[in-house]
Every structure is written in C-alpha cells, then in structure tokens.
DOSE-223463 format. One record per residue (C-alpha): z, x, y. Coordinates in Angstrom, 1 decimal. Layout:
<sites>
SITE  z  x  y
SITE  Z  X  Y
...
</sites>
This chain:
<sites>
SITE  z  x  y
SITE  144.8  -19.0  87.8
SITE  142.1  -20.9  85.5
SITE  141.4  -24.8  85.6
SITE  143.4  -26.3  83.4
SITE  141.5  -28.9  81.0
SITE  142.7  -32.1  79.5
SITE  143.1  -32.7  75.4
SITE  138.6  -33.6  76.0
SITE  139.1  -36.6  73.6
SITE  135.9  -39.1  74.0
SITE  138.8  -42.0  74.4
SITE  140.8  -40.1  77.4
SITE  138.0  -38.4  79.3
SITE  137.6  -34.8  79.6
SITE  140.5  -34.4  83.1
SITE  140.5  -31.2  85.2
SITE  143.5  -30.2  87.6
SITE  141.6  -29.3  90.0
SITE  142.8  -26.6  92.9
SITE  142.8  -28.0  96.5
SITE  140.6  -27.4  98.3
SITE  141.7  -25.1  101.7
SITE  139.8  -22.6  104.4
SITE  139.7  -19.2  103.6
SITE  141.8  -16.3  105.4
SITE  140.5  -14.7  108.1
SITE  140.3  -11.0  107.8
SITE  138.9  -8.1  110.6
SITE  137.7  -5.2  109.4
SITE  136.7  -2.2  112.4
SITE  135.9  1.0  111.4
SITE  136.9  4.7  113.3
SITE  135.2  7.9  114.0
SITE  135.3  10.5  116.6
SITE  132.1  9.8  119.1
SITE  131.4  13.7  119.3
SITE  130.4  13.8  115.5
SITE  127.2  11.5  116.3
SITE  125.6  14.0  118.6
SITE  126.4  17.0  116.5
SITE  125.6  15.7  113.2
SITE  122.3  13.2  112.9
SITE  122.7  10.8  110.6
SITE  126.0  10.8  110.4
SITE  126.9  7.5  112.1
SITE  125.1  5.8  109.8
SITE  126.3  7.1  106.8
SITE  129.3  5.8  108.0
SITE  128.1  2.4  108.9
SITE  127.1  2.0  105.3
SITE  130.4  2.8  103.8
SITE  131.9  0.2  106.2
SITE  129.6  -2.3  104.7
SITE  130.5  -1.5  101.1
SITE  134.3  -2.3  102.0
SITE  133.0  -5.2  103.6
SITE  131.6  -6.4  100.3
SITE  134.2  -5.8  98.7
SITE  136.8  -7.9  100.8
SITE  133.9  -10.8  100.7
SITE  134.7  -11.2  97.0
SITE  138.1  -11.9  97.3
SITE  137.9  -15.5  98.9
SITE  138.0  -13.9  102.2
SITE  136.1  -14.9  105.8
SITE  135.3  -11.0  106.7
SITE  135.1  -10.7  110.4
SITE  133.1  -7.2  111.4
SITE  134.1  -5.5  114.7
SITE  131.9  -2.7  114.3
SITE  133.3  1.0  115.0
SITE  136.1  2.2  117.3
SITE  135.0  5.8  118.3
SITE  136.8  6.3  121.9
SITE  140.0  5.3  123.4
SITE  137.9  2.8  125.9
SITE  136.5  1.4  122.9
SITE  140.0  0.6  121.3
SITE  140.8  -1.0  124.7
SITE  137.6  -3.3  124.5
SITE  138.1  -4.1  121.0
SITE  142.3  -5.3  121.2
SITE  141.0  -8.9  123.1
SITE  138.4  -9.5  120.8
SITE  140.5  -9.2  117.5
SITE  143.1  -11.6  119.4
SITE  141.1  -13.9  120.0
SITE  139.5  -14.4  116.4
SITE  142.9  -16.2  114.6
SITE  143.3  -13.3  112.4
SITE  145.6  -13.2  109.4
SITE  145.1  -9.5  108.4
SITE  143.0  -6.6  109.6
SITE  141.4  -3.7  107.3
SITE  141.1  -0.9  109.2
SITE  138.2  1.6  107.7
SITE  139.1  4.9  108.1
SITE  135.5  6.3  107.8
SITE  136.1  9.8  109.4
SITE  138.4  11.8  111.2
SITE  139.3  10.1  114.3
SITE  141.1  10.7  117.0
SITE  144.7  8.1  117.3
SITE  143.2  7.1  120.7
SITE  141.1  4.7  118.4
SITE  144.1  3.5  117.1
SITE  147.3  3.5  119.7
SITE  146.4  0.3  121.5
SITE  145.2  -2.0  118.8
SITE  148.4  -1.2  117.0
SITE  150.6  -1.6  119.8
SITE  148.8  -4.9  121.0
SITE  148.3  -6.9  117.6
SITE  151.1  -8.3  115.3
SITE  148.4  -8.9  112.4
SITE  149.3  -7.2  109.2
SITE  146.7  -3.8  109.8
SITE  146.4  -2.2  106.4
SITE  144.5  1.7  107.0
SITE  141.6  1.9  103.7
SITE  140.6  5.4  103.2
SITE  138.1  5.3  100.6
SITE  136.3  8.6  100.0
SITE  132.8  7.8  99.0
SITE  132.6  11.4  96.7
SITE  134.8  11.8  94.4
SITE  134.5  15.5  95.0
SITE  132.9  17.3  97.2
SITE  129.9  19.8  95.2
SITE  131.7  23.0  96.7
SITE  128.4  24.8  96.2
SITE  126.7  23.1  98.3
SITE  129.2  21.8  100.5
SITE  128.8  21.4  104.7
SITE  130.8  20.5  107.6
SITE  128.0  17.1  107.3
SITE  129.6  16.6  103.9
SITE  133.1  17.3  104.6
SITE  133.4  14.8  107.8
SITE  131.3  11.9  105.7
SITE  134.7  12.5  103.5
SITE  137.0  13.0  105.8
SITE  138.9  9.5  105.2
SITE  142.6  10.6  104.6
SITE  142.3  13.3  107.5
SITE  143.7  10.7  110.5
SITE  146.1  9.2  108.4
SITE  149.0  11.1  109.3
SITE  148.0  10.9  113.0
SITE  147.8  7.2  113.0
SITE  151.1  7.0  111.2
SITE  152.8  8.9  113.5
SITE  151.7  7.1  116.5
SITE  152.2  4.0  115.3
SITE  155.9  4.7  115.1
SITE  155.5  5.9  118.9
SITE  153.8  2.5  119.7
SITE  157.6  1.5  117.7
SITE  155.5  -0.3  115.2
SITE  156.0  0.4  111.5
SITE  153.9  2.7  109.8
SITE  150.5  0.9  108.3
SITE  150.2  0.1  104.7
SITE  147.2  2.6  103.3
SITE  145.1  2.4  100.2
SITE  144.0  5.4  99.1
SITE  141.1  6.0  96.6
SITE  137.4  6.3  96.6
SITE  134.4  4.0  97.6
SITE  133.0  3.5  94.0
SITE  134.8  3.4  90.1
SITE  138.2  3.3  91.9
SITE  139.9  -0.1  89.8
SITE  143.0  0.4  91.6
SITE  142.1  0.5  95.0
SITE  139.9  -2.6  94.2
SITE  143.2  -4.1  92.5
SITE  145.3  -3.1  96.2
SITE  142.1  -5.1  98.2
SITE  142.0  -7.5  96.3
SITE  146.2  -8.1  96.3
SITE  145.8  -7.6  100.1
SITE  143.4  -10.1  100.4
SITE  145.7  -12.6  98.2
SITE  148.7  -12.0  101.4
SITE  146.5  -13.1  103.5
SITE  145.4  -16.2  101.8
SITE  149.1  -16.5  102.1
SITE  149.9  -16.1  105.4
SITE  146.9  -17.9  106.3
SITE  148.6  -20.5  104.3
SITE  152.1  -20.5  105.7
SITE  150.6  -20.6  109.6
SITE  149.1  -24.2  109.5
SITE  151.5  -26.1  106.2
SITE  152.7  -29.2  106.6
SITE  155.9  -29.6  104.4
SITE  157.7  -32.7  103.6
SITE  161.5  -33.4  103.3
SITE  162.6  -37.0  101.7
SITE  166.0  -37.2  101.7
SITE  168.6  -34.4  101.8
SITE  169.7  -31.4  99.5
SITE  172.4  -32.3  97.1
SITE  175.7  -32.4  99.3
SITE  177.8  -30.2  97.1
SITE  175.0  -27.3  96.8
SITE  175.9  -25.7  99.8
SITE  173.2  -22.9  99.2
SITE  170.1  -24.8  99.8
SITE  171.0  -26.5  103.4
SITE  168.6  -25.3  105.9
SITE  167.6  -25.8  109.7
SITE  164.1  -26.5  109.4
SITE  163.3  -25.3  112.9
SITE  164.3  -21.9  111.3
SITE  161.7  -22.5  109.1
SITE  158.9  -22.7  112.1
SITE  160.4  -20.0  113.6
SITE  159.9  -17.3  110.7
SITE  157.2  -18.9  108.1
SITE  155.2  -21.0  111.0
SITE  155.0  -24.1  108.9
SITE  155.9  -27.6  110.1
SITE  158.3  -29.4  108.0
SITE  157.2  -33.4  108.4
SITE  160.4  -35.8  107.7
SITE  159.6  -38.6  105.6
SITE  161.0  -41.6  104.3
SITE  161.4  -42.5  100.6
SITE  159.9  -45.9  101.4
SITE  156.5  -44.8  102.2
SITE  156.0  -44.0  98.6
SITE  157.9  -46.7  97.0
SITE  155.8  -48.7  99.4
SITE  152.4  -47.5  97.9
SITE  153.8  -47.7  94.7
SITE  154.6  -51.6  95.1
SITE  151.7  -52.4  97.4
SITE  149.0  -49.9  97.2
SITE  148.5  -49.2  93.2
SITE  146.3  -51.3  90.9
SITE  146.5  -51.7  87.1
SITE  143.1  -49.6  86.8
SITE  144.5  -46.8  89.0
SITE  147.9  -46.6  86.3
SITE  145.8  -46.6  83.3
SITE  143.5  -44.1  84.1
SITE  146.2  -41.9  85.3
SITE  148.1  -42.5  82.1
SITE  145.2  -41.4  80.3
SITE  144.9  -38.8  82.6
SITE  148.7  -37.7  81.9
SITE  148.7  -38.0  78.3
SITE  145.2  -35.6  78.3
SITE  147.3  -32.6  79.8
SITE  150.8  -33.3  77.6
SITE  151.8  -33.5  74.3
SITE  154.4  -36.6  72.8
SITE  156.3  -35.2  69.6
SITE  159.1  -37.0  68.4
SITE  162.6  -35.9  69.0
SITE  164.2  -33.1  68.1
SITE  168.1  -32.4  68.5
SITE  168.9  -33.6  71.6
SITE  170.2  -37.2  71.7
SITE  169.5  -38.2  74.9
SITE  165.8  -37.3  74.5
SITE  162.9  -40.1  72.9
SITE  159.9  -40.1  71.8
SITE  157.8  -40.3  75.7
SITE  158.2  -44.4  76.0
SITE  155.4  -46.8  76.7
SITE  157.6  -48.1  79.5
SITE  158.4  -44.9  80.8
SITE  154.8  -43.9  80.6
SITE  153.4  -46.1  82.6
SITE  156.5  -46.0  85.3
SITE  155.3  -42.4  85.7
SITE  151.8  -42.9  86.0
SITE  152.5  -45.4  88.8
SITE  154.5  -43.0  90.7
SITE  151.9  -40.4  90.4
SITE  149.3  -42.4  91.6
SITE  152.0  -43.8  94.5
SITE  152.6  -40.3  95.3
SITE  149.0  -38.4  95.2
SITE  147.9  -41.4  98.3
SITE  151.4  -40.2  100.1
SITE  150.4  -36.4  100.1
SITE  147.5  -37.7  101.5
SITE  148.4  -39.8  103.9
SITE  150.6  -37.4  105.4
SITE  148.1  -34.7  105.6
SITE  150.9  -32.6  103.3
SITE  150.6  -29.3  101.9
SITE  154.0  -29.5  99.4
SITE  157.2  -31.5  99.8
SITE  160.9  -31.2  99.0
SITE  162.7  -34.4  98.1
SITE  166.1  -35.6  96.9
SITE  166.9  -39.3  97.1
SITE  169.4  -41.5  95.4
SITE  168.8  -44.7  96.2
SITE  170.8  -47.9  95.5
SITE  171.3  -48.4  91.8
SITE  169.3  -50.3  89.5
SITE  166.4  -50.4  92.5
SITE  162.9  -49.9  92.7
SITE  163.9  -47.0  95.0
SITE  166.1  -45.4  92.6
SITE  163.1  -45.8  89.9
SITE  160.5  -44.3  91.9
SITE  162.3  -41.7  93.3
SITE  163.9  -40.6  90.1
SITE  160.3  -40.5  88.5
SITE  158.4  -38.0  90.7
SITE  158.8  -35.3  88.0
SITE  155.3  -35.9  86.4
SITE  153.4  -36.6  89.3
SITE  155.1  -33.4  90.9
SITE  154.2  -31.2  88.3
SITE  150.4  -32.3  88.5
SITE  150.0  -31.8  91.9
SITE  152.2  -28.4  92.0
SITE  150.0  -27.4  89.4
SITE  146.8  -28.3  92.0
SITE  148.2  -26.5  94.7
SITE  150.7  -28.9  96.5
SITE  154.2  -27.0  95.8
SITE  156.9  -29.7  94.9
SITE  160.3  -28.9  95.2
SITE  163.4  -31.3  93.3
SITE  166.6  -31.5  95.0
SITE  165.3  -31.1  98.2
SITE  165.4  -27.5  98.5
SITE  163.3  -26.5  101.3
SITE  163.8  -22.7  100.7
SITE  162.5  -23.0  97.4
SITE  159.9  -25.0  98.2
SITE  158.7  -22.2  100.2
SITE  159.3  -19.5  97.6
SITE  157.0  -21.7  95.5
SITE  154.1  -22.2  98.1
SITE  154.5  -18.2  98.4
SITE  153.7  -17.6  94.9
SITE  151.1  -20.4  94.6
SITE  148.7  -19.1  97.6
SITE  149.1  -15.6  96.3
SITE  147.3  -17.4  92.5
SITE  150.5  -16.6  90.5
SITE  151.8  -20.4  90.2
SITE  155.2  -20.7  90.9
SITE  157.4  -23.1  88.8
SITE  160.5  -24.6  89.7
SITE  163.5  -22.8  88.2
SITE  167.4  -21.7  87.9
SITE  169.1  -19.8  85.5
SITE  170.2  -21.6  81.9
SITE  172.6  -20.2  79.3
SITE  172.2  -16.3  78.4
SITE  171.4  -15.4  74.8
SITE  174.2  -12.1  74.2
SITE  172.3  -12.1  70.4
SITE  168.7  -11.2  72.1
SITE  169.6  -10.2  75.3
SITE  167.8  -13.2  77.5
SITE  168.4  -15.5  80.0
SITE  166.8  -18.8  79.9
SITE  165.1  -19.5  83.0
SITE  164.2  -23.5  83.8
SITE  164.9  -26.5  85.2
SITE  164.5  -30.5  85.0
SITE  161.3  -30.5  86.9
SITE  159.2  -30.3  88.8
SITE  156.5  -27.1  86.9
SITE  153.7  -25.6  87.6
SITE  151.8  -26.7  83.9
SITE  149.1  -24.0  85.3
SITE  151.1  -21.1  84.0
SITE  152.6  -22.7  81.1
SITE  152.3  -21.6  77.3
SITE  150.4  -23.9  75.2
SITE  150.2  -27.6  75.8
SITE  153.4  -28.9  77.5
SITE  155.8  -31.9  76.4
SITE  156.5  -34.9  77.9
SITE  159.8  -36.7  76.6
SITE  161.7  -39.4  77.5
SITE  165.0  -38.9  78.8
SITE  167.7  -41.4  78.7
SITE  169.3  -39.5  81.5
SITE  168.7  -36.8  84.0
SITE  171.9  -34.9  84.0
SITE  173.9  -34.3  87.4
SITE  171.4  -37.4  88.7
SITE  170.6  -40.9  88.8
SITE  167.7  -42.3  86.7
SITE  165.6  -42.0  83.6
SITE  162.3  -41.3  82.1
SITE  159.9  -38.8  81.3
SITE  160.8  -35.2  81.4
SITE  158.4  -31.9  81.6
SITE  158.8  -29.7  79.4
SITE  157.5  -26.3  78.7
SITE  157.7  -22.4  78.8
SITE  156.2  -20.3  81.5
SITE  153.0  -17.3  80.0
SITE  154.5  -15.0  77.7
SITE  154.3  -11.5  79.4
SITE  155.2  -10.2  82.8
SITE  156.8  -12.7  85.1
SITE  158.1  -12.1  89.0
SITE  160.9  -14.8  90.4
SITE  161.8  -14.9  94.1
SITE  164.4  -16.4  95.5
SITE  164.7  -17.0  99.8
SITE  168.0  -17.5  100.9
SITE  170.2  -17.0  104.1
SITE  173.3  -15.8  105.4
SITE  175.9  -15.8  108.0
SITE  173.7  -15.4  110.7
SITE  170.7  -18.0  109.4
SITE  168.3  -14.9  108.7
SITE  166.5  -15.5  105.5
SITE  166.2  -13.0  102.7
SITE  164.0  -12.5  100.0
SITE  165.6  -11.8  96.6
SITE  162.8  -10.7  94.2
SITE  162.9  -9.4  90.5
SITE  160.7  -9.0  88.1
SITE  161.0  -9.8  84.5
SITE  158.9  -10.3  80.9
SITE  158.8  -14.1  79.2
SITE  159.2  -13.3  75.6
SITE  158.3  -15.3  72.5
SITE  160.7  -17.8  70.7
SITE  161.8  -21.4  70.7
SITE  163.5  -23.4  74.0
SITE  165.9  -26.2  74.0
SITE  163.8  -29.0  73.4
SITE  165.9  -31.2  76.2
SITE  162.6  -32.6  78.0
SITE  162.9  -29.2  80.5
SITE  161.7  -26.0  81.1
SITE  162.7  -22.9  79.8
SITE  161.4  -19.9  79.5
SITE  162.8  -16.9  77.5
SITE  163.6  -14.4  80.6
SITE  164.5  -10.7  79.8
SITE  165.2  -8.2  82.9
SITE  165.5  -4.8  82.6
SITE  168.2  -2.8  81.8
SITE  169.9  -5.8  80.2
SITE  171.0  -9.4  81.1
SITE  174.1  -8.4  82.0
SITE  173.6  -6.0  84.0
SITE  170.4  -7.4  85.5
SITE  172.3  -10.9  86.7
SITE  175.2  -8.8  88.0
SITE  172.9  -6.8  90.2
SITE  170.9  -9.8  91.3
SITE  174.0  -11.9  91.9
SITE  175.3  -9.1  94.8
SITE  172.5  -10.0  96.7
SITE  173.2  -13.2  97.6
SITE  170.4  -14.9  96.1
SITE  170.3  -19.2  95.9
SITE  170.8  -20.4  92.2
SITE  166.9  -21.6  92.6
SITE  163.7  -19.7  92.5
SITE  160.4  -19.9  92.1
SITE  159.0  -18.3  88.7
SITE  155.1  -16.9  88.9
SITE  153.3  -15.0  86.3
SITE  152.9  -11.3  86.1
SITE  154.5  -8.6  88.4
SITE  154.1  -8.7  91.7
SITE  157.2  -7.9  93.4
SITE  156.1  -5.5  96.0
SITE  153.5  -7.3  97.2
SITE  156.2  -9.9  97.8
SITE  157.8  -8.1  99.5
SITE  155.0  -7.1  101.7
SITE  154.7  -10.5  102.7
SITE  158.4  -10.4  103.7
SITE  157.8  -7.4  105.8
SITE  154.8  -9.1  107.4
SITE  157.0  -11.9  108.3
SITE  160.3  -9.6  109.5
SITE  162.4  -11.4  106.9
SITE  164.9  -8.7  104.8
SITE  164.1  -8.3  101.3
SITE  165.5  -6.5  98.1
SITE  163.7  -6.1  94.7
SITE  166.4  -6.2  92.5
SITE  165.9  -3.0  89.9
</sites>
C-alpha cells in the first residue's frame, strides 16, 4: 500500500499517514546438494553457492531479515543444522533446492522444525543447450530432481508436504511474485507472534457470533489480548489533550476527508463544527492510548451511561480508528475480536483490510454492498473519502461524524474467522471485484461487491460455511495465500468458489 497524502493546502499542511513502524520477519534460507558431486565435479559447489546468493537477494528485497545457513549436503549435516535454525526465532524457512540431494538432508529438519519450510527450485537455465550438454550442466540444473523425495518423506516424518515454487533463477515474474507473497506471510506471522491486542468493553450481547475466549486466541494466533478500560481514554481525552493538539488534528482530519453537504439521507449533516472538533479530541485521546499500552490494534464496544463524557468518547472513535487502521493499528467496532484479527491478517500481508458486513443486494446489477459504520482502512479507498455528521448511529448510542467511502475498484479478497461447536476457528475466504457506481451516502462504507457466479448463488455458498456476519475487506486476490497462513497456523479453512 502507498502513503496516503493530505488535500497539501498551504493553510492545512501537507499530512502523511504514515505506516508503523515494526521489525522485519525473520527468514532462513539453507541450501542442499549431495556431498559426492564436489569431488567429482570441480567447481561445482560453487556454482551452486552463487545461485544460493541470488535467492538470497531476492528474499532481501521483500522487507525480509535473511538468515544464511549455508549448505546441507549429508545427513550429519542436517543433524547439526536443526539446533541452529531453532535457535534463531524463525518465522519461515526457504529451503534452496540447488541440486539433487539426497532426503537425508531433509528428514530431520522437517521432522524437528514447525516453521513454515517452503522448497524454491529455481533452475538457473532456462534450457539446457542439448548440444553441448554434460552431466556438469545437468546437476547445476538439477533443482526439481529431489522434490518428489523430499515430499514423500515429509509425509513419513507425518508432516505435510512443503509448499514449492517452481520456476527459474532469472526473467521468472512469477516465481518472484510467489517470494515475494511468501515473504508477505511471514511478515504476518511474524506479526501475529508478538501483537498486543486490546478489548474495551464487550461484543454486542445479542450478536452471539462474535463472542470469543481470548485465551483461544493465544493458543492459535500467539497474540496477547490486553483488557482495557474505557476510562483510560476518556481520561486522556479530559486530562491529557490541549487546544493545539485538537486543532492540528482537525486540520490534520479535514486534509485526508472531504465535507459535502447532504444528500438523501435525513439523519446525515453537513460534517459539524462541533462534531469536528469532538472527533479530533478523541483521536488525539486515543493515538496517546495505543501508545501507552504498547498496542498493536484494539476491539472495542462500550455503551456508557447516557448523555456522559463516556458515552461521547466512546461513541466517537470512528475517525480516529480509521486513521490509525489506515497506519497499521487494525481497529475493530463492536468489539469483535475475531475480526479484529482478520483485519491485522490482511494489513501485515500490505492488502489493508477494512471493516465490513454485508448491506442490501442489488437483484438489478447483481451486487452486494459490502460496508459498515466504521471503523475503514482510508488506505485502500477510492478517491477522497467523506466525513458526515450523523445524528445517529443506528443499532447504537451516540452521534457524530461518520466515514465514509468505497473500497479500490478491481479485485477484492474478504475473510471472515469464525468458530464452531468445538471453539476451533475457521477461516472463511472469498474473493470478489469492487465495481464502479454510486453508494448510499449514509456517512458509511460501501463498496459495490460482485462474486462470481452470481450474488445469489455466491452468498448461499458462503453462508453454508458458517462464516460471522463481519469480515475484513483487502484489496486484490489473495485468497490462497490466506489460506496458507491458515494452514501455517492449523486453523480449517474454505475458499468459498
């Protein structure tokens, strides 16, 4: 995702979102021969060597920290090489297939280590030059030959078979594409192993789908949910924010969003002076929370008694949310700690991941409006978004300003995580295309969803699964690399066709 500027007027200041700033995965990358080869065959080894440095080049320019453990060429070798991968905090390992080689290279390390191990097998030649070919030539190509092998005794080691990328060492886009995607899931389970997520409140009572045990949450994403108290940012908000700090944050505000007047919907204004300022406050209240509590996103939900500066503050997160979900701080309304996750998913994979449910279906044009009352990820939105008053939130308490906005026209992925019976979680995944045309303009987001083969059909098929009723909505399609994560993380998952 790209910065996302401010209007640049001379009288607002030129205001960045600006990504937060986080450590980089940690990825392995060891390499595999046959130790035979190097006495038969000078030079070989390293010919070899040097294709395991252009793979480790390429990793390095995906935001990665590359960790080189040299070759594995003997089953001792393996052996020696299993305690020193453990050791190193590892959130995914490349292994580099670089000749044929023998599984003893192999049966250990995949037997020992629970890190996601992806094989690469990237013939340097595109073809070999038959006339002149040697046994030289054909074992410095020999990248796919071990594959099998080390398939087959991973599933003796009762480990699953290895992802692979298959392709060659040089003008191969798509096996740049897979590296680069492979390096994305581990920025995200790099992520998920150290978060710190909030929870004010409680979900909705009545919305029995998005209850969860948060110790579940430990157990199968690794992040820490940190329980806080509503007071602690109505207390900055009272005590800890100065006039200058609201005004340069209402600048700030207005330089991302645009204030048109009212359209058809009667309990939208014109964005109000009053309301303006209310939401700049909070922002400001909120931004010295997340830090304060050292958090990486939060899910909130809090009533509070009517008519008091608890029930203001906590019904005017939605701006403030949006801003920093936008940075890299997933925010999730109604306290939905599941969706908060899908969201965090989809934001350290760089696809954003907006806050949504389903709206009314157009039968005319065969869509489904997908949205909701906030908070959004503006980083993936098209055009400049709205702010608007609202004289209501409906279903909640409070008032004020409203996001609104349509997610990129063009491919979109939505995942929802849910559970069942048992407490397992499950990964619901589609993808989808957000097409042109106008959204309610109700101070919310919409975006114009259409899923293959048709919205009936696609929202019948989806609904079997068992999803929640919200997701998290990120651009492009990425649903099997989704689910890859899932697979990383033993949690079931469907791609709904």
């Amino acid at each position: 995702m790209k910065e996302i500027n401010g209007s640049g007027n001379p009288a607002e200041g030129n205001y960045k979102i600006e990504r937060r700033e986080s450590s980089l995965p940690r990825i392995g990358v060891f390499g595999v021969g046959y130790f035979k080869y190097w006495a038969q065959f000078e030079g070989l080894l390293d010919a070899l060597m040097a294709k395991q440095k252009v793979l480790i080049e390429k990793v390095e320019k995906n935001n990665a920290e590359v960790i080189d453990f040299g070759l594995v060429d003997d089953a001792q070798s393996a052996y020696d090489l299993v305690p020193k991968l453990q050791a190193e905090n590892l959130d995914l390992i490349f292994c580099d297939m670089l000749t044929y080689a023998t599984s003893s290279t192999f049966g250990t390390i995949i037997k020992n280590i629970n890190v996601p191990i992806v094989l690469v097998a990237l013939q340097p030649d595109k073809a070999m030059d038959y006339s002149k070919a040697s046994t030289y030539m054909q074992l410095y190509n020999d990248d796919v030959c071990s594959l099998p092998e080390f398939a087959g005794v991973a599933v003796r080691m009762g480990k699953k078979v290895p992802d692979v990328i298959i392709g060659t060492l040089h003008d191969d886009p798509e096996s740049e594409r897979m590296i680069g995607d492979y390096c994305r899931m581990a920025n995200v389970l790099h992520g998920l192993k150290t978060a710190r997520i909030g929870h004010i409140g409680h979900p909705i009572e009545a919305m029995l789908d998005m209850h969860t045990d948060s110790t579940m949450l430990t157990a199968h994403f690794g992040v820490h949910i940190v329980q806080c108290e509503a007071n602690e940012i109505v207390g900055n908000y009272s005590n800890k924010v100065s006039e200058a700090e609201v005004t340069e944050e209402e600048k700030r505000i207005l330089s991302f969003f645009d204030t048109p007047d009212p359209v058809s919907d009667p309990i939208s204004e014109k964005l109000k002076k009053e309301d303006l300022n209310v939401a700049a406050g909070v922002s400001v209240a909120l931004k010295k929370f997340v830090e304060d509590k050292n958090l990486d996103g939060l899910a909130y939900y809090y009533n509070g008694e009517d008519n008091s500066e608890t029930q203001l503050v906590m019904s005017n997160l939605i701006v403030g949310n949006s801003l920093l979900t936008s940075s890299g701080f997933p925010m999730c309304g109604e306290s939905d700690l599941k969706c908060c996750m899908a969201m965090f998913i989809m934001d350290r994979f760089g696809i954003g991941g907006s806050f949504a449910e389903f709206h009314p279906v157009d039968f005319k044009e065969n869509f489904v409006l997908v949205g909701h009352d906030g908070p959004h990820n503006i980083s993936i939105a098209q055009g400049k978004p709205v702010l608007r008053s609202l004289k209501k939130y409906h279903g909640k308490p409070g008032f004020g300003a409203g996001v609104e906005f349509k997610i990129k026209e063009g491919p979109i992925t939505m995942l929802s995580i849910s559970s069942n019976y048992e407490g397992k979680f499950k990964f619901v995944i589609a993808e989808g295309e957000s097409v042109e045309g106008p959204i309610p303009p109700t101070g919310n987001t919409n975006t114009r969803g259409f899923f293959k083969p048709d919205v009936r059909t696609f929202l019948t098929n989806l609904i079997k699964e068992g999803p929640t009723h919200h997701f998290a909505l990120g651009i492009g399609h990425h649903a099997k690399s989704i689910q890859k994560i899932a697979n990383y993380l033993n949690i079931e998952s469907v791609i709904v066709a």
